[in-house]
N, C-alpha and C positions, 0 to 999 in steps of 0.2 A: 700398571699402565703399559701402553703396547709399548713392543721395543721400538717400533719402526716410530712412533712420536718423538721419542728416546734420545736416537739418530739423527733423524730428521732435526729437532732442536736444536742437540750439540753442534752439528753441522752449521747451521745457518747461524749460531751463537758465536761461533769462532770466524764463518768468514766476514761477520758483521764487524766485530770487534777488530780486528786486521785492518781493514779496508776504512775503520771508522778511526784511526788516528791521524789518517790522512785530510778525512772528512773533519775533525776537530783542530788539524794543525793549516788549512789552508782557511780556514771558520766557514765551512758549507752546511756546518748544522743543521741553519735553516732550512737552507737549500735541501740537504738529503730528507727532512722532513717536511716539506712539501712536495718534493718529486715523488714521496710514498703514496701519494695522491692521485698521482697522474694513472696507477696500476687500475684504477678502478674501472673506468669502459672496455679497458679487454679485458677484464677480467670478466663481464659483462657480455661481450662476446663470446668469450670462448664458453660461456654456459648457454649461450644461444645456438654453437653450432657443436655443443656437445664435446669438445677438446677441456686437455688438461688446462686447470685455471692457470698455472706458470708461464703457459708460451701466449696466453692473451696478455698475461701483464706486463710479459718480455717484452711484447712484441710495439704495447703502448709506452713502454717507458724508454723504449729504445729508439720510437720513432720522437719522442719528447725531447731527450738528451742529445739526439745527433738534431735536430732543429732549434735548441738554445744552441749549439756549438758554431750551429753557422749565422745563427740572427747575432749572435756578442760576437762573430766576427767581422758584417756584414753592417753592423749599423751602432748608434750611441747611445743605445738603452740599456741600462746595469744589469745585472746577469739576476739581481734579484726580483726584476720590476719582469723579465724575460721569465723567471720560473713563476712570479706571481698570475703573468698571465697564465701558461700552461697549467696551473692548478685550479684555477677559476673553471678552463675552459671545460678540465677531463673533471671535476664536479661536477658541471652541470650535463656532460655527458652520462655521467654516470647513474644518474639521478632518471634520466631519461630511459636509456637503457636493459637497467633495473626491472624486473617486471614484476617483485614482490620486495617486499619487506625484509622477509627470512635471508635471501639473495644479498640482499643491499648491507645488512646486519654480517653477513659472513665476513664479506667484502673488506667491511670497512673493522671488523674486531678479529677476523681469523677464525677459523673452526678445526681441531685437532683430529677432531672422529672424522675429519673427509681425507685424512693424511691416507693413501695407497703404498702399496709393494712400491708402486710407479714411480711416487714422489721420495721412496729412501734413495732407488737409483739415482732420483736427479739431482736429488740432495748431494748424495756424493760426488756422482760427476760432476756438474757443474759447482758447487761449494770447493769441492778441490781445484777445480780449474782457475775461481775465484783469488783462493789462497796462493796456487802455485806462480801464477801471472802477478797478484801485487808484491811477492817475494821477490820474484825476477825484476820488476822493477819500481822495486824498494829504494835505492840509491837515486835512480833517476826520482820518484816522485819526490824525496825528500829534497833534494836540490831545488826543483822546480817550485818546492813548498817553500823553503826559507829566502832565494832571495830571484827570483823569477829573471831580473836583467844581467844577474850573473850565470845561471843558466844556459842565456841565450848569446852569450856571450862565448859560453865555453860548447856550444855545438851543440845542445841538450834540443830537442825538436819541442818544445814547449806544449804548446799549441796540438801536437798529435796526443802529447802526454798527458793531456787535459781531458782530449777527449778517451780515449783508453780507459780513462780515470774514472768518466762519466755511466760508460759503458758499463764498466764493471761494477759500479753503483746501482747501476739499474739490474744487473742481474742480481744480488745479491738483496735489494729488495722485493725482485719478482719470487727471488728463492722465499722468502722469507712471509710471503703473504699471509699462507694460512696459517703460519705459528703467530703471528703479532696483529697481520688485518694491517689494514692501508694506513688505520690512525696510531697506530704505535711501531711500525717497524720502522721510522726514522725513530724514536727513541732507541731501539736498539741497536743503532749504528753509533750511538755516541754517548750511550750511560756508562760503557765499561771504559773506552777512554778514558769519559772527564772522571772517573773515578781514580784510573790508572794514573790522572795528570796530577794530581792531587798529592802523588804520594809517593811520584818519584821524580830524579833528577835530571835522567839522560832519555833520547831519542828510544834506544834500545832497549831501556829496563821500561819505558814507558808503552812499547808494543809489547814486551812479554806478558807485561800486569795485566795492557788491555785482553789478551786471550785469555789470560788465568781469570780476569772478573766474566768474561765474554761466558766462558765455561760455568762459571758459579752461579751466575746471575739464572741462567737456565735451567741448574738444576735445582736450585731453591725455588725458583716458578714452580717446577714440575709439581716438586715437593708440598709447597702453597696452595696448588691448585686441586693437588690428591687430595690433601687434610683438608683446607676449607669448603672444596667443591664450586673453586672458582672460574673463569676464564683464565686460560691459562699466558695468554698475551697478559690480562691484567696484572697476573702475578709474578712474572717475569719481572714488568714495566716496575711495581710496587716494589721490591726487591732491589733495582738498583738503585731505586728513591733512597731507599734506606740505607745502603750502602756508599751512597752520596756522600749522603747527612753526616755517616761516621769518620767516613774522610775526609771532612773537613775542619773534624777536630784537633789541635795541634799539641 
């Protein structure tokens, strides 16, 4: 298998898994699995004006996440009723946009043979950017996770940290398009978590876990996908199914 698939993987497997303890500890599950959705019309564009698919799905989920941030500030509609629309609306975009099947099929499952030299760079810069930023603010996110009026109480900017938060969700699903596709890269923000939650005690052995499954979960895909001759999103996805299941044995 090529290396740069390889890289690419690992990379987007660890900054998912980081970033998605947050995502299982504030309960955005949902939420990050439909915001994976919203990637679909620039991704859509950026094949119509010939650009890398990453900076069209950036560029839609970043205009989706800074506009839930200001409607759940701005008005009294739940932040889930707020992402339900923007999933509705960039489906039916997408769907529009789309001018084939094959297209629409990549989109929405990933395609590993369209991985470039281009996409290991961006993998790593930005994947590490990912990692380095929710490191830096690790402490604050956790704060603002457990008890939000204490937070605000002790000077934490909440509310910026929210959106930071959001941001950086969208980039790590834009990263993440063509290894998972639109319909399973929120599975891989929160299978190595809830695995990791499973089967430890503390804040800290529960982020370590989640990059150690973040890691595993990826290379058993690969692995799944070499021997069966499967999609390799599906085998990913299937792999932390099963890894689940075992952790919830006591």
């Amino acid at each position: 298998m090529d290396i740069n698939v390889i890289i690419v993987s690992l990379m987007v497997g660890i900054a998912a898994s980081i970033l998605g303890v947050f995502i299982i500890l504030k309960r955005l599950a949902l939420v990050s699995d439909v915001l994976s959705h919203v990637a679909l019309p620039g991704m859509a564009l950026s094949l119509f004006f010939g650009v890398n698919a990453f900076f069209g799905a950036f560029a839609a989920l970043l205009l989706a996440v800074v506009g839930i941030y200001f409607l759940e500030k701005r008005s009294k509609i739940s932040l889930e009723t707020i992402v339900g629309i923007f999933f509705t609306m960039s489906l039916a975009l997408g769907m529009v946009f789309f001018d084939n099947a094959e297209a629409l099929a990549e989109g929405l499952f990933g395609n590993i043979e369209s991985i470039t030299q281009f996409d290991l760079y961006m993998a790593l810069a930005v994947g590490g950017f990912i990692i380095f930023i929710t490191l830096i603010f690790f402490r604050n996110f956790a704060h603002t996770t457990f008890s939000k009026e204490l937070a605000q109480s002790e000077g934490f900017p909440v509310k910026k940290l929210n959106l930071i938060f959001l941001i950086l969700l969208a980039g790590v699903i834009a990263l993440g398009i063509k290894v998972a596709g639109t319909l399973l890269m929120g599975a891989l923000t929160i299978l190595p978590v809830s695995i990791a939650k499973n089967i430890s005690g503390s804040l800290r052995m529960m982020t370590v876990l989640s990059v150690f499954f973040g890691i595993l979960l990826v290379v058993l895909g690969l692995l799944a996908s070499s021997f069966f001759q499967i999609p390799l999103s599906a085998a990913i996805i299937l792999s932390g199914g099963v890894l689940f299941a075992i952790s919830l044995i006591k």
